[in-house]
C-alpha positions as CSV (number, residue, x, y, z in Angstrom):
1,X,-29.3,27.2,23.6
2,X,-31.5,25.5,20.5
3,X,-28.2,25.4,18.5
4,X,-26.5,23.2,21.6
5,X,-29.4,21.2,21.9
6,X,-29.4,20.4,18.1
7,X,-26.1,19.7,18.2
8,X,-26.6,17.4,21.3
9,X,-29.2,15.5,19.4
10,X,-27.1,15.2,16.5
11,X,-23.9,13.3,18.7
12,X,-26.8,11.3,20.5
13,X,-27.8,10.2,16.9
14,X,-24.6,9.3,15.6
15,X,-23.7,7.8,18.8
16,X,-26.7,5.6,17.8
17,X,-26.2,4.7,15.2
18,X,-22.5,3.6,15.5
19,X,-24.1,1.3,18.4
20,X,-26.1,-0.2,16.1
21,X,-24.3,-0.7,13.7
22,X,-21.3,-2.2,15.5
23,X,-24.5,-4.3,17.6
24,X,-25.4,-5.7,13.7
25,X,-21.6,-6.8,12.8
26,X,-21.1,-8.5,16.4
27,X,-24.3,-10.2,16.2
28,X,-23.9,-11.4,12.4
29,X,-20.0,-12.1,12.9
30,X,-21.6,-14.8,15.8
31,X,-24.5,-15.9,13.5
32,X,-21.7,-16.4,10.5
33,X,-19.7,-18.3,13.0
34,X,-21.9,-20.3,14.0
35,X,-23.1,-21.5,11.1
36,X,-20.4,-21.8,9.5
37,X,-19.2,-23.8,12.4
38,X,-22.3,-26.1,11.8
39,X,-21.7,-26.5,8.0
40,X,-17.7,-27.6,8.7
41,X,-19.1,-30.2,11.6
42,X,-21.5,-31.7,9.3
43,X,-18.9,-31.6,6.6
44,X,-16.8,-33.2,8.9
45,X,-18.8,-36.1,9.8
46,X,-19.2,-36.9,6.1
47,X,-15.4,-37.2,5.7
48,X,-15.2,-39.1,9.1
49,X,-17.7,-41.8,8.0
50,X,-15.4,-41.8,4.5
51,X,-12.3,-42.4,6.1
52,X,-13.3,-44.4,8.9
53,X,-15.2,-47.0,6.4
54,X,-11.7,-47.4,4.3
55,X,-9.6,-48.1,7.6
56,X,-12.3,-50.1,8.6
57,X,-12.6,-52.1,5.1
58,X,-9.0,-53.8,5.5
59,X,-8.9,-54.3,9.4
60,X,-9.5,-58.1,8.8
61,X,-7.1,-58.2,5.4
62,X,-4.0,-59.1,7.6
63,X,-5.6,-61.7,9.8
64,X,-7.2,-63.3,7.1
65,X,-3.6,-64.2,5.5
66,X,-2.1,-65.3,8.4
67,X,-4.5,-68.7,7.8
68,X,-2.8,-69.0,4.3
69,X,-1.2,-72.6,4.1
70,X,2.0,-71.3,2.7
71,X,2.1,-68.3,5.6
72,X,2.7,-71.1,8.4
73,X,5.5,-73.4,5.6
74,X,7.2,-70.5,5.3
75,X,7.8,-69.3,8.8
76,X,8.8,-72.9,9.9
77,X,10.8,-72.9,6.9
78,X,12.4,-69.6,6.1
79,X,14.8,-71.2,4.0
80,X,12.8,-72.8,1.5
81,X,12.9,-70.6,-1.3
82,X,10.4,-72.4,-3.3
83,X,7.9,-71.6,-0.6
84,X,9.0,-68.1,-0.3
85,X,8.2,-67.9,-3.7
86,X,4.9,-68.7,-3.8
87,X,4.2,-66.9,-1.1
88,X,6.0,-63.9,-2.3
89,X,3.2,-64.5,-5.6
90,X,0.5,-64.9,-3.6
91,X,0.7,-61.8,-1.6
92,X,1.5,-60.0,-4.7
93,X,-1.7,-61.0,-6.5
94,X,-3.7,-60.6,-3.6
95,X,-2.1,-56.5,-3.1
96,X,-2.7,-56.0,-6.7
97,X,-6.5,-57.2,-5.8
98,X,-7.0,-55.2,-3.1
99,X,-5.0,-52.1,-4.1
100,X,-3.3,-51.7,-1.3
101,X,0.4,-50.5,-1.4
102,X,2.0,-53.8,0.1
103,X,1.4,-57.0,2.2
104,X,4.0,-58.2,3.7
105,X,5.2,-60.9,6.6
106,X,8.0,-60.6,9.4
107,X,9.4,-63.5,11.5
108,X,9.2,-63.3,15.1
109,X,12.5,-61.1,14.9
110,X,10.7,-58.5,12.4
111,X,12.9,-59.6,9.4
112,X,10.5,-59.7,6.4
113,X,10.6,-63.2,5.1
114,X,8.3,-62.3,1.9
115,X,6.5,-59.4,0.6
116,X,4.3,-58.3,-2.5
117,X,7.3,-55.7,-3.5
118,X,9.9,-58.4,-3.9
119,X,10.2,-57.8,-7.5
120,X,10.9,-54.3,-7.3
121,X,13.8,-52.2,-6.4
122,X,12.6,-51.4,-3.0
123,X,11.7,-54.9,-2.0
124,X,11.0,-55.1,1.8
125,X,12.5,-58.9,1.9
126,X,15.7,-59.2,4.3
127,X,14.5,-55.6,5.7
128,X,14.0,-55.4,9.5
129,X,11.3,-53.7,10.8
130,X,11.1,-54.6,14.3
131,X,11.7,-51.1,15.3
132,X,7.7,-50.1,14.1
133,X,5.7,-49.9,17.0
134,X,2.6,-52.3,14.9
135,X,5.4,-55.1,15.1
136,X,5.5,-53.9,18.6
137,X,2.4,-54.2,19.1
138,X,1.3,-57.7,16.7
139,X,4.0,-60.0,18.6
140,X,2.5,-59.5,21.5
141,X,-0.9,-61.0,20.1
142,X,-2.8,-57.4,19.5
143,X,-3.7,-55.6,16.3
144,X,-0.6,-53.2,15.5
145,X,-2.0,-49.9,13.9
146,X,0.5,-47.2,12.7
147,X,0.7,-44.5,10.1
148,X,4.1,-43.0,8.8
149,X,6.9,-42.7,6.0
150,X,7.7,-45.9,4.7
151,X,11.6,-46.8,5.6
152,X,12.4,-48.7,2.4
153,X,9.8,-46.7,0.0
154,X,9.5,-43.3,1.4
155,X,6.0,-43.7,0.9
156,X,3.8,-42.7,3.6
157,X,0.9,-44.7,4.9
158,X,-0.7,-46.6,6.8
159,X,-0.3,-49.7,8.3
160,X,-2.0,-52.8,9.9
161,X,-0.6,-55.4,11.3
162,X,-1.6,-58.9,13.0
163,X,0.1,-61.5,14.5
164,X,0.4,-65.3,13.1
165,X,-0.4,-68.6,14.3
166,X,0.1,-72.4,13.6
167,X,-3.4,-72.1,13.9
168,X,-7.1,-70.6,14.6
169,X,-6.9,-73.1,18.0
170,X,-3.4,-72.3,19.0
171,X,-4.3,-68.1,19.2
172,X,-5.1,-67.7,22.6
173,X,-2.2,-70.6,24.4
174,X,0.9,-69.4,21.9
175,X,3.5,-67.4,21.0
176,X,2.7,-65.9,17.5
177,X,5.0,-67.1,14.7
178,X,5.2,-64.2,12.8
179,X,3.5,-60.5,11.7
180,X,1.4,-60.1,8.9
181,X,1.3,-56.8,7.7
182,X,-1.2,-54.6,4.7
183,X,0.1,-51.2,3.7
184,X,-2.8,-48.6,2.9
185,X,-2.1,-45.1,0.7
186,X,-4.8,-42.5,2.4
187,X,-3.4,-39.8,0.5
188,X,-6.4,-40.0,-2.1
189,X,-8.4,-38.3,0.7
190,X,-5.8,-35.0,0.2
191,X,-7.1,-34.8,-3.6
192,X,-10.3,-35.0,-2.4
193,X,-9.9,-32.4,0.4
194,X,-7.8,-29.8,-2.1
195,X,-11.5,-29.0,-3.6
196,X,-12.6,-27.0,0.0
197,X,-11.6,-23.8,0.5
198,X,-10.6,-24.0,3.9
199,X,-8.2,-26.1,5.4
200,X,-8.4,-29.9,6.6
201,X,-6.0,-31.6,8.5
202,X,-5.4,-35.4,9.7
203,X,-2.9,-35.1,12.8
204,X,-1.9,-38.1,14.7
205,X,-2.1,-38.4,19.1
206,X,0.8,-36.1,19.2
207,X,-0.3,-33.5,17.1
208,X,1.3,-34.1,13.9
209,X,0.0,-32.9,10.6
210,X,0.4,-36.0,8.3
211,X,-2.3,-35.2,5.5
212,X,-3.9,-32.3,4.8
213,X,-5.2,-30.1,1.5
214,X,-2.3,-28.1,2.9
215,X,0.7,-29.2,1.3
216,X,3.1,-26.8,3.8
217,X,1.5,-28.1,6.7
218,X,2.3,-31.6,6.2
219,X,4.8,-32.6,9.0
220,X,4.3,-30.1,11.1
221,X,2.8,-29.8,14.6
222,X,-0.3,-28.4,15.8
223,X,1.7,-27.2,18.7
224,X,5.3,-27.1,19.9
225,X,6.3,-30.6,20.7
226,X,7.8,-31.7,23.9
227,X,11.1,-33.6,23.8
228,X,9.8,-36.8,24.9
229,X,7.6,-36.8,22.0
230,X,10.4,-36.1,19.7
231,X,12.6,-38.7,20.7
232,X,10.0,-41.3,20.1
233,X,9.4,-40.3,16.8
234,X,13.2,-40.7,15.9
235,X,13.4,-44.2,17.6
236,X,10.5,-45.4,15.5
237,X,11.4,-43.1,12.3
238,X,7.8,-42.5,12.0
239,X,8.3,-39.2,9.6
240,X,11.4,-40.4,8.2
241,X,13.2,-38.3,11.2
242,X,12.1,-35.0,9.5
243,X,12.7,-32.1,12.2
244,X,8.7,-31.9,13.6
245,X,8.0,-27.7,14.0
246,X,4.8,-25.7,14.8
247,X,2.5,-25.3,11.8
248,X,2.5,-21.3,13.6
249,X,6.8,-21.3,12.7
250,X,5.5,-21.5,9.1
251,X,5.7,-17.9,7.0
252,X,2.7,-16.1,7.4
253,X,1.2,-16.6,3.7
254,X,1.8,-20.4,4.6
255,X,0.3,-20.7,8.0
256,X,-2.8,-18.7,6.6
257,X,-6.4,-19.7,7.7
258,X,-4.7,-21.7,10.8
259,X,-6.4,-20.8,13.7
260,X,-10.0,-21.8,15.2
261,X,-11.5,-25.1,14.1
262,X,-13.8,-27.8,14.5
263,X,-12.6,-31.2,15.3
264,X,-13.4,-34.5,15.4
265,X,-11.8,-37.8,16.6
266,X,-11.4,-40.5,14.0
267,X,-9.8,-44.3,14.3
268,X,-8.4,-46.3,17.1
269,X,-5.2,-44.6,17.4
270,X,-6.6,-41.1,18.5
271,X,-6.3,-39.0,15.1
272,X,-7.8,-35.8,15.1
273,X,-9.7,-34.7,11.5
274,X,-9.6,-30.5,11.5
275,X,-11.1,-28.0,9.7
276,X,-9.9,-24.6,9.8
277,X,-13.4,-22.6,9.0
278,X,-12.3,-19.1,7.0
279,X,-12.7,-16.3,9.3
280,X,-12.6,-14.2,5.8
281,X,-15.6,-15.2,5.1
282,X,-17.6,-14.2,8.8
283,X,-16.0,-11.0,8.6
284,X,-17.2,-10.2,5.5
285,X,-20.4,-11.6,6.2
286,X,-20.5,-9.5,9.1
287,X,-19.3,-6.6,7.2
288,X,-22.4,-6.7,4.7
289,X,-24.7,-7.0,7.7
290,X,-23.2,-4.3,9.3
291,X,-23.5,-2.0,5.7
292,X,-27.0,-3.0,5.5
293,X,-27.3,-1.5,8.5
294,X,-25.9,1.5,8.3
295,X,-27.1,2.3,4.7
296,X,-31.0,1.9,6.9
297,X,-29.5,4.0,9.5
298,X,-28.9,6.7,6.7
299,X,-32.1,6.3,5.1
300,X,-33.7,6.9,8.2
301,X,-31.5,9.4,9.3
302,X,-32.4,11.6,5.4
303,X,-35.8,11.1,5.6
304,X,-36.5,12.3,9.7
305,X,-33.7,15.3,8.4
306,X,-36.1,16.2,4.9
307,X,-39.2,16.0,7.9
308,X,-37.0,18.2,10.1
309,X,-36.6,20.8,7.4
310,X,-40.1,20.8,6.3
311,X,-41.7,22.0,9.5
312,X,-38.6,24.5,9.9
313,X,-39.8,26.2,6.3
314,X,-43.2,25.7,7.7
315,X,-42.5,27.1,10.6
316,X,-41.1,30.2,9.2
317,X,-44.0,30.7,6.5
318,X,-46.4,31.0,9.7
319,X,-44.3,33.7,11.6
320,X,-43.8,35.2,8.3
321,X,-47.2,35.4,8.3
322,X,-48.1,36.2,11.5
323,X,-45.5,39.3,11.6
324,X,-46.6,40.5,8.4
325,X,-50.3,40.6,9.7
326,X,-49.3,42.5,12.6
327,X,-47.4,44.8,10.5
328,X,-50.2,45.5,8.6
329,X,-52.7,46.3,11.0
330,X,-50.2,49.0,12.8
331,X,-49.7,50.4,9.6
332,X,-53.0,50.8,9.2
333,X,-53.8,51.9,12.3
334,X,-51.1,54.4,11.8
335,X,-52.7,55.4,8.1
336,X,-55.8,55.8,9.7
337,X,-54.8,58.2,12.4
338,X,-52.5,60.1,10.3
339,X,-55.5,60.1,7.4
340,X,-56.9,62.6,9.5
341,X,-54.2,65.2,8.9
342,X,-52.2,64.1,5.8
343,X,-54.7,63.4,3.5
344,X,-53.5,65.2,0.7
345,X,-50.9,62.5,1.2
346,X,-52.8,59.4,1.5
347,X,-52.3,58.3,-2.6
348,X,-48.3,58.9,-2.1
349,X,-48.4,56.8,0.9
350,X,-50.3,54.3,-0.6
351,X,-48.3,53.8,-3.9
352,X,-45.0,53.5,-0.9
353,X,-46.8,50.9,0.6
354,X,-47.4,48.9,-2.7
355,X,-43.8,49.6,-3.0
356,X,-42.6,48.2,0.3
357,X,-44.2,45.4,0.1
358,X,-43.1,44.7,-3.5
359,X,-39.7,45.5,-3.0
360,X,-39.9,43.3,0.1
361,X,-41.1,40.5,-1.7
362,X,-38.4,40.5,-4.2
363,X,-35.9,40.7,-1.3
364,X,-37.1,37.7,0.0
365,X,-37.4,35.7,-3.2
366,X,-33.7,36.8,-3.7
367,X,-32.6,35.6,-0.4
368,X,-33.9,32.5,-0.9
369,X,-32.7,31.9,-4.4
370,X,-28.9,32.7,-3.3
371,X,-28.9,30.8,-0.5
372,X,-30.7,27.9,-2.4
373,X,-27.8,28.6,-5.0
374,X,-25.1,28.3,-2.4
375,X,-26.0,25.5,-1.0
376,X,-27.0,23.7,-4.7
377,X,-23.8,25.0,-6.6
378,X,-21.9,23.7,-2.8
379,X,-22.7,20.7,-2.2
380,X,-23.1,19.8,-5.9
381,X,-19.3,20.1,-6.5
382,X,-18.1,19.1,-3.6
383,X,-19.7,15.8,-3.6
384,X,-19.5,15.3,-7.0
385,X,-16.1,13.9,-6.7
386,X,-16.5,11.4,-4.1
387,X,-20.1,10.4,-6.1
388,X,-17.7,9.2,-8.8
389,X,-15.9,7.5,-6.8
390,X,-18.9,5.3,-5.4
391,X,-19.9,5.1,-8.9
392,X,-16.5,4.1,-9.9
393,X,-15.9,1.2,-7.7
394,X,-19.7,-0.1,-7.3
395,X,-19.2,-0.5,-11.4
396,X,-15.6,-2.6,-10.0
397,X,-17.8,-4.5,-7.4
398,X,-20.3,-5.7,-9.9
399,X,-17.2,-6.8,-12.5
400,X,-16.0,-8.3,-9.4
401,X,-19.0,-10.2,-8.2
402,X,-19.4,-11.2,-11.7
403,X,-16.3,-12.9,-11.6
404,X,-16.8,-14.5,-8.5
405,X,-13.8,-12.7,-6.8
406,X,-15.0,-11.7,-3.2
407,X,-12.0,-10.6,-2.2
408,X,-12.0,-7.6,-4.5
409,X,-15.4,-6.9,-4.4
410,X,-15.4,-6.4,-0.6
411,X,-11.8,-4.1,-1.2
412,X,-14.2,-2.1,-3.8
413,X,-17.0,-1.7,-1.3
414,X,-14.4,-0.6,1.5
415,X,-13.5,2.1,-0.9
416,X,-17.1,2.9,-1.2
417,X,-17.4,3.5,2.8
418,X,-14.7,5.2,2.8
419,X,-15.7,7.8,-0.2
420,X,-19.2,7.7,2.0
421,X,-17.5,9.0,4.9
422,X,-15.0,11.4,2.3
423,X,-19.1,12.9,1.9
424,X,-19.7,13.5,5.6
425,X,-15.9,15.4,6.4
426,X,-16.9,17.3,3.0
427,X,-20.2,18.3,3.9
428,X,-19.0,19.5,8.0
429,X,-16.3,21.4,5.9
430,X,-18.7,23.2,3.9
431,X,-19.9,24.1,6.4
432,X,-17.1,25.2,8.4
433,X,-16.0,27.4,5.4
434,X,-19.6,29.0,5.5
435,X,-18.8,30.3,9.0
436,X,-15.6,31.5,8.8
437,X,-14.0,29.2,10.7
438,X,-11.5,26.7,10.3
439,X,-11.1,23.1,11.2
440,X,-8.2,21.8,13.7
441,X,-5.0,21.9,11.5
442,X,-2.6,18.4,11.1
443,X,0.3,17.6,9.3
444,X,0.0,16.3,5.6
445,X,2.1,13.9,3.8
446,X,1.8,15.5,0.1
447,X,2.4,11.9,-1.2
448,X,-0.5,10.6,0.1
449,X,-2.8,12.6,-0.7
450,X,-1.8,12.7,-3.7
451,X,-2.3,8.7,-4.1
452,X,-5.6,9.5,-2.5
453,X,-6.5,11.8,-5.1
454,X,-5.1,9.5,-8.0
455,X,-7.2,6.8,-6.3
456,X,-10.4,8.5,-6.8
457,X,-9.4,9.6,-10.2
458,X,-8.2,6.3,-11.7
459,X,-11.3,5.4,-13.3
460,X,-12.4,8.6,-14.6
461,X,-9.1,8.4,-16.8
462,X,-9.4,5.1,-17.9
463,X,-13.1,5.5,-19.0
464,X,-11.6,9.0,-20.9
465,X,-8.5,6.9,-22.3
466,X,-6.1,9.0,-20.4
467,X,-2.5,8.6,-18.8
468,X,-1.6,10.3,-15.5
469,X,1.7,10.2,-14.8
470,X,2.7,10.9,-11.0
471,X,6.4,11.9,-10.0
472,X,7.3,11.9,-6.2
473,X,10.5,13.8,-6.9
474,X,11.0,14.7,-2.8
475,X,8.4,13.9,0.1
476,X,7.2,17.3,1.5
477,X,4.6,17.9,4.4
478,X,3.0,20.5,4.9
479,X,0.2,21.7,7.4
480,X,-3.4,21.9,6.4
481,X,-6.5,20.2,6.5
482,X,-6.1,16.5,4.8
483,X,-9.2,16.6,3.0
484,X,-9.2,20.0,1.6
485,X,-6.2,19.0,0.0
486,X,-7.2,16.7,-1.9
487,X,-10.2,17.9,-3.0
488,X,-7.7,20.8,-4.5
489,X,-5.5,17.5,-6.3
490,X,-8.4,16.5,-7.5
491,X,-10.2,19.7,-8.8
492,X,-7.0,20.0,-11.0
493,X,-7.0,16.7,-12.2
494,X,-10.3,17.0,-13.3
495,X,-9.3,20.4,-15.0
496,X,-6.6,18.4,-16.2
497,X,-8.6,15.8,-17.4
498,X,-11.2,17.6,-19.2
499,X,-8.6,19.5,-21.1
500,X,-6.9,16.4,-22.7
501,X,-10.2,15.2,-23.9
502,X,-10.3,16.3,-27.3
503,X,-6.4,16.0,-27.6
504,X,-4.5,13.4,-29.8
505,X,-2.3,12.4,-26.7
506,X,-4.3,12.2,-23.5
507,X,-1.5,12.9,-21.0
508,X,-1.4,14.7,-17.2
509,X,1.7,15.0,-15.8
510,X,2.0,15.5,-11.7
511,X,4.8,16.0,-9.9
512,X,5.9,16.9,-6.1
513,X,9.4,18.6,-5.2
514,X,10.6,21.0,-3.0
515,X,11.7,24.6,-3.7
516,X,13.4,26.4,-0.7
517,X,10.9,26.5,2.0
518,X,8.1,25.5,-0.2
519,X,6.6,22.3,-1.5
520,X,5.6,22.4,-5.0
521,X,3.0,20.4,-7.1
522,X,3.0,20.9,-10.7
523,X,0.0,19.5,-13.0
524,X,0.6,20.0,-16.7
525,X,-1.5,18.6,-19.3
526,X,-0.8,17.5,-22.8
527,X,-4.3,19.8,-24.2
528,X,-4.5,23.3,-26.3
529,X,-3.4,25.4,-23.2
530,X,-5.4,28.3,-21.8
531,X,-6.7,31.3,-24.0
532,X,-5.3,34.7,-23.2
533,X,-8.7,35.8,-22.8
534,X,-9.6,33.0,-20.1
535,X,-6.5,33.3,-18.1
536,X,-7.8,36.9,-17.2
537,X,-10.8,35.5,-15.1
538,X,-10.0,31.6,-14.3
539,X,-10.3,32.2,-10.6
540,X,-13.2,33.8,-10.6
541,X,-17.0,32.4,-8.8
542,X,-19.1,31.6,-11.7
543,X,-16.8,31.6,-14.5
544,X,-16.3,28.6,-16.6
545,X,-15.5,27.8,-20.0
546,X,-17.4,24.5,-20.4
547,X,-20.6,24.2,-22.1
548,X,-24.0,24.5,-20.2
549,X,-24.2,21.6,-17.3
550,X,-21.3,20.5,-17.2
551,X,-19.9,22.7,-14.7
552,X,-20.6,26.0,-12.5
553,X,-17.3,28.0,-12.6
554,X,-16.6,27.5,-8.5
555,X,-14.0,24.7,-8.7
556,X,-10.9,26.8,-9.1
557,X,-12.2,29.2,-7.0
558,X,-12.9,27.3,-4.5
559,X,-9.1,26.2,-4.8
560,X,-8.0,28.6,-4.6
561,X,-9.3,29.9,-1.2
562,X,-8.4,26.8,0.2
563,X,-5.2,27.1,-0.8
564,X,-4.6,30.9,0.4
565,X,-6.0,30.0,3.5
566,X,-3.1,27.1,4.2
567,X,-0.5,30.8,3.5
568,X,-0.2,28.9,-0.1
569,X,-0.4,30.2,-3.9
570,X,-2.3,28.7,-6.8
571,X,-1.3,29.5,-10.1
572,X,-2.0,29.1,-13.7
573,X,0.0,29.4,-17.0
574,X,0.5,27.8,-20.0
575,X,4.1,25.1,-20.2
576,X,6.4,25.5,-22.3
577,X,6.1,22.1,-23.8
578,X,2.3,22.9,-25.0
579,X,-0.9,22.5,-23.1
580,X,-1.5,24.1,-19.5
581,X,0.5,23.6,-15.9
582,X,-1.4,24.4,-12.3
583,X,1.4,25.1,-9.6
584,X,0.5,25.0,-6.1
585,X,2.7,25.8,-3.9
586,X,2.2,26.1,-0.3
587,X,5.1,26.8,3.2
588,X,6.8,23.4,4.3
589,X,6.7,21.8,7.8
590,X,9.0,23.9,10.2
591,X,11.0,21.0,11.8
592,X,11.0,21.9,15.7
C-alpha cells in the first residue's frame, strides 16, 4: 500500500511538472509573439513614413512640368524638332536633378513625343505607351499612379503621371493635351530591407510581391491569383508578362519564414508593406522559458527528495532505537530471572551479550556501507556518460553563443535535454536491474544506436586526439532495451578510448555485420592489447586496471550482464593487427 501511494505521488509530480512546464512555453511562445509582433509594427511604421515621404516628395514633379513653355510648343507642334530638342534637354537636366529614372511626355494618343532617355539606347521617343493604366488614368484629367517593369528598359518602378494643359485656367473646361510622366527606382528600399532578418515585402492590390529583401519572392503572389487578375496584368504588361505564382509554389528553403505577419497599408494605390516576424525566434524563446522552468522544477523536485530521505533515515534511527530499547529491557528481564538459577553463568552470558551487540553493530555498519557502495559505484558510472555529454555540448553552446550562432546553440542545448532525460531512463533502469526485473522489450536498429553512442562520444575523442572509425557493413535489429544498448557501445568505446591514449596512432575501429543468425559488432583499437594476466578477470565486479579514481572495475561487467540478459555474448581478445577487439554479438530479429 505505501509503495502504491509513493508511486502515485511520484506520476502526480511528474504530471505536474510537465503541466507546468508546457503552461511556461505556451505562455512565453504568446509573450514572444507578441512582442515581437509589436517590435515588427513599430518597425513597420518607420519604413511606412520612409517610403510614403519619397512617393510623396515627387507627387507634384509631373504637374509642375506640364507648365513648361516648351511642354505646350511641343504638343501643338510635334514636328518641330528644334523644340523637341530643347525639351528633350530640359527634361534631361531636370531627371538628372532630381534623380529620378526618367521624365517623359506622351501626346493625347500615348506616343512619347520627348523624353530624358533620348540619348540612350532605350530612348522612350516614338514608343507608345497608351496601354499603361497612369496614361489611362492622366487623360482623363486624374493623377495616374502605377508601379511595374519598364517596357523599353526592363527596369522596374514606379510611375507618376499628370495630364497637360494649354494652361493653369483651361484645367477644369478642357481636354488635356498630353501626359507628363516621372519615373521613380524604389528598389534602394530592398538594400535597405536586406539588413533585417526577417522578411519584408511590398505587394501591390492584387497581391503581388514586387520588392522585397527576398530576392525569390519577387513576382510572386501572396496567394493564387484568379484569372481575371491575370489577364489584366498581361494587357497592361505590368510585370513584363512574367507567369505570376504563389510565393507557397516556391521550394521550401525559398518560401522560408513565409507565414504570419504584420501588415500595413501604404500609398494611394492600396500596397500592402509585410513583415514576416521569425517564428524561430518565439520558439526558441519559448524553449528557454520552458528550460528555465523545468531546470526549477528539478531543483525543487532534488531538494523536497534529499528532505524526503532525511526523515526516512531519521525515521529508521528512532525505531532502531526504540526496538533496541525494548530489546534490552526483555533481555534483562530475562537475565534477571534467569540470574536466579544460572548464576554461575551470568559472566559467559554477559561477554555474549557484549558480543551480540558488537557483532550487530558491525552488521549494520556493513549493510550500510554496501548498499551506500551500490548505489555510489551505480549511479556514478552510469551517469557518468550522459554527464559528459552535458558537459560536452554546454562547452559547444558557449563556443556557439560566443559566435553568435543561435541556431547551433539551441541544437547543443536540445542535446543537453535529451542526455537529461538519457539520466532519468538510466536511473529507472538501475533500478529495474536492482529488482530483477526487466523493462518492456522493443526492436533496435543497431545503426542507430550506434550513431547515438558515437554522438555522445564525439567530443571525448576529439579532446583525446582520437579517430573512430564506424563501418555499417549490413543493418541488423535486434530485440532489447534501446538504452542499455548503448550504454554497452559506449562502455566499449570508452574502453576503447582509454586504451589508445598513450598510443602513437589513436585509432578505434567499429563495425556492424551479420553472421548467420547473429548481429555482430566488433570494436578494435589501435593500443598495446590486453595482458594475459588481465584477460583472466576483465569481467569481473571491481576489477580494473586503471590507476586509483579513474574507474571502479563495473563497466564491463556491467556489460556484460546486459548483454547475456538480451540471449547475447560479450567477448574479449586481442586482433590480430595489434591492440584489442570487443565482439558483441547478440540473436537477430526473427522476421514473422
Amino acid at each position: 500500500m505505501k509503495v502504491r501511494k509513493t508511486l502515485a505521488l511520484v506520476a502526480l509530480a511528474i504530471a505536474f511538472s510537465v503541466a507546468v512546464v508546457v503552461a511556461t512555453y505556451i505562455f512565453a511562445a504568446q509573450k514572444a509573439t507578441n512582442d515581437i509582433r509589436e517590435a515588427s509594427d513599430r518597425q513597420l511604421q518607420i519604413i511606412a513614413l520612409d517610403l510614403g515621404s519619397v512617393l510623396d516628395k515627387f507627387e507634384t514633379l509631373p504637374y509642375a512640368l506640364g507648365f513648361q513653355s516648351d511642354v505646350v510648343q511641343a504638343l501643338a507642334r510635334p514636328d518641330d524638332q528644334v523644340i523637341i530638342q530643347r525639351l528633350n534637354q530640359t527634361l534631361q537636366l531636370i531627371q538628372r536633378q532630381s534623380k529620378v529614372v526618367a521624365i517623359y511626355m506622351l501626346d493625347r494618343k500615348g506616343t512619347t513625343l520627348a523624353s530624358s532617355n533620348w540619348d540612350t539606347p532605350t530612348s522612350f521617343v516614338g514608343r507608345d505607351f497608351g496601354f499603361r493604366p497612369y496614361f489611362s488614368e492622366a487623360i482623363k484629367g486624374n493623377a495616374g499612379r502605377f508601379y511595374g517593369i519598364g517596357n523599353a528598359t526592363n527596369i522596374p518602378g514606379y510611375f507618376i503621371a499628370q495630364p497637360i494643359y494649354a494652361s493653369a485656367a483651361a484645367r477644369d473646361n478642357d481636354t488635356p493635351l498630353g501626359v507628363m510622366v516621372v519615373k521613380i527606382d524604389l528598389t534602394e528600399f530592398e538594400h535597405t530591407w536586406s539588413s533585417s532578418e526577417d522578411p519584408i515585402t511590398l505587394s501591390d492590390h492584387s497581391g503581388v510581391v514586387f520588392l522585397s529583401n527576398r530576392p525569390a519572392w519577387k513576382y510572386h503572389s501572396l496567394y493564387p491569383i484568379k484569372g481575371e487578375t491575370q489577364l489584366d496584368l498581361a494587357g497592361t504588361h505590368q510585370y513584363a508578362d512574367q507567369a505570376i505564382t504563389p510565393v507557397t509554389s516556391l521550394p521550401k528553403n525559398l518560401r522560408a519564414g513565409f507565414g504570419d505577419h504584420v501588415t500595413r497599408t501604404i500609398g494611394r494605390l492600396g500596397w500592402q508593406l509585410m513583415l514576416f516576424p521569425s517564428q524561430a525566434r518565439i520558439a526558441r524563446v519559448a524553449a528557454l522559458w520552458a528550460l528555465a522552468a523545468a531546470l526549477l522544477l528539478a531543483i525543487a523536485g532534488i531538494s523536497l527528495w534529499a528532505l524526503y530521505q532525511r526523515r526516512r533515515r531519521l525515521e529508521e534511527r528512532l525505531s532502531s532505537a526504540e526496538y533496541l530499547d525494548r530489546t534490552i529491557a526483555q533481555r534483562t528481564q530475562e537475565l534477571m530471572v534467569a540470574n536466579h538459577t544460572l548464576e554461575a553463568k551470568y559472566a559467559k552470558l554477559k561477554e555474549t551479550e557484549h558480543l551480540l551487540r558488537s557483532t550487530q553493530n558491525e552488521l549494520i555498519q556493513a549493510g550500510k556501507l554496501t548498499m551506500l557502495g551500490q548505489m555510489a559505484a551505480g549511479v556514478a558510472h552510469e551517469l557518468a556518460q550522459p554527464l559528459a555529454a552535458i558537459r560536452a555540448f554546454a562547452d559547444n553552446a558557449i563556443t556557439f553563443l560566443g559566435r553568435q550562432q543561435a541556431d547551433k546553440t539551441a541544437e547543443n542545448l536540445t542535446h543537453i535535454s535529451n542526455a537529461s532525460a538519457r539520466m532519468g531512463k538510466i536511473i529507472g533502469q538501475l533500478n529495474s536491474f536492482s529488482r530483477n526485473s526487466y523493462d518492456t522489450v522493443a526492436v533496435i536498429d543497431l545503426q542507430k544506436s550506434i550513431e547515438a553512442a558515437a554522438l555522445l562520444m564525439r567530443n571525448e575523442f576529439q579532446t583525446h586526439g582520437a579517430s573512430l572509425h564506424i563501418d555499417i557493413r549490413q543493418a541488423a535489429h535486434v530485440v532489447g532495451d534501446a538504452v542499455r544498448t548503448e550504454q554497452v557501445l559506449i562502455n566499449l568505446l570508452r574502453n576503447a578510448l582509454d586504451a589508445v591514449d598513450n598510443a602513437q596512432q589513436k585509432n578505434v575501429w567499429l563495425t556492424l555485420e551479420k553472421e548467420d543468425s547473429e548481429a555482430v559488432i566488433r570494436i578494435h583499437d589501435s593500443g598495446a592489447g590486453i595482458p594475459a594476466q588481465v584477460a583472466l578477470h576483465l569481467f569481473e565486479p571491481f576489477f580494473t586496471t586503471k590507476p586509483s579514481g579513474k574507474g571502479l572495475g563495473l563497466g564491463l561487467a556491467i556489460s556484460s550482464s546486459i548483454v547475456q540478459a538480451m540471449n547475447g555474448r560479450l567477448q574479449a581478445n586481442n586482433h590480430s593487427d595489434g591492440g584489442a577487439e570487443f565482439v558483441l554479438r547478440l540473436p537477430l530479429l526473427v522476421q514473422s
